[in-house]
N, C-alpha and C positions, 0 to 999 in steps of 0.2 A: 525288894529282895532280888539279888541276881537269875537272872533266866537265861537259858541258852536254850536257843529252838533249831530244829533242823526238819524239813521236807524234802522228806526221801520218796523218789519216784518207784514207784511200785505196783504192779496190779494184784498184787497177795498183802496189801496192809492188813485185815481184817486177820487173817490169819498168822501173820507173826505178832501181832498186837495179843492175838488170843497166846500164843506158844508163850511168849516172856512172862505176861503174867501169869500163868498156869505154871511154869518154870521157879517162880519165884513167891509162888502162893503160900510153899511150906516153910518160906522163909521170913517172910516181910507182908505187913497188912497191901495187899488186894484187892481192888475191884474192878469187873469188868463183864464187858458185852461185845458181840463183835464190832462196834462202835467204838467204842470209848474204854480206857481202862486207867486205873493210878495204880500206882506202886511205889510205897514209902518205906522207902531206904533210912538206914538210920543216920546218913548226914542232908537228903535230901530230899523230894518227891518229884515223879515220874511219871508225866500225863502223855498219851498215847491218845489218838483218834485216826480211824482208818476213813480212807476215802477212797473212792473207785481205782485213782491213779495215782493215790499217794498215801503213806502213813506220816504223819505229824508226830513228831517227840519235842516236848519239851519238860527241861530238870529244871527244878527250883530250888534253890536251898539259902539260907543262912551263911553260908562258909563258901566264901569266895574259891577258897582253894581247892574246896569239893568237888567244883561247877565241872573243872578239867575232866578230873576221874572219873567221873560218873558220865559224860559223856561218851569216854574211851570204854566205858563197860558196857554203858548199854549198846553202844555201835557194835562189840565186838560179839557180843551176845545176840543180837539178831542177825550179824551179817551169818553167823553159825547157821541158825534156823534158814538163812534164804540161799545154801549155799552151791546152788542152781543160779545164780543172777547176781550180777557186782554190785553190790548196792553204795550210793555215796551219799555219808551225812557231810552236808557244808552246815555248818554249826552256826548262826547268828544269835552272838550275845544282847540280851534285853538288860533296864534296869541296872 
């Protein structure tokens, strides 16, 4: 299955990891701690793990074509929450 992963340097991962899922709770199945969270998108899913100096994203989906989009949503959607710090996803495709 296509994967695109990106580590974005951060010392607030724990906390935007928490804001998107909480964001996106009322919309789409959620789960999360300040560690870890998924969010399943209806063409994809959206794993999240925070780390001291970094948050981890990675999308998974079925649909090649999805992989783009939903990279550009979820970047555009946390750079919002962190919009104090530039943040940059360099995107490496898996898979």
């Amino acid at each position: 299955m296509p994967t695109s992963r990106a580590e974005v340097p951060t010392e607030h991962a724990s906390r935007y990891l928490q804001q998107l899922c909480k964001h996106w709770a009322h919309k789409f199945n959620v789960a999360f701690d300040p560690g870890h969270g998924t969010i399943d998108l209806p063409t994809a899913r959206v794993a999240l793990d925070a780390a001291d100096d970094r948050l981890v994203v990675a999308v998974t989906t079925d649909d090649p074509a999805a992989l783009d989009r939903t990279e550009g949503v979820v970047a555009e959607h946390i750079r919002r929450f962190a919009f104090r710090e530039d943040l940059i996803f360099d995107w490496t495709r898996e898979g």
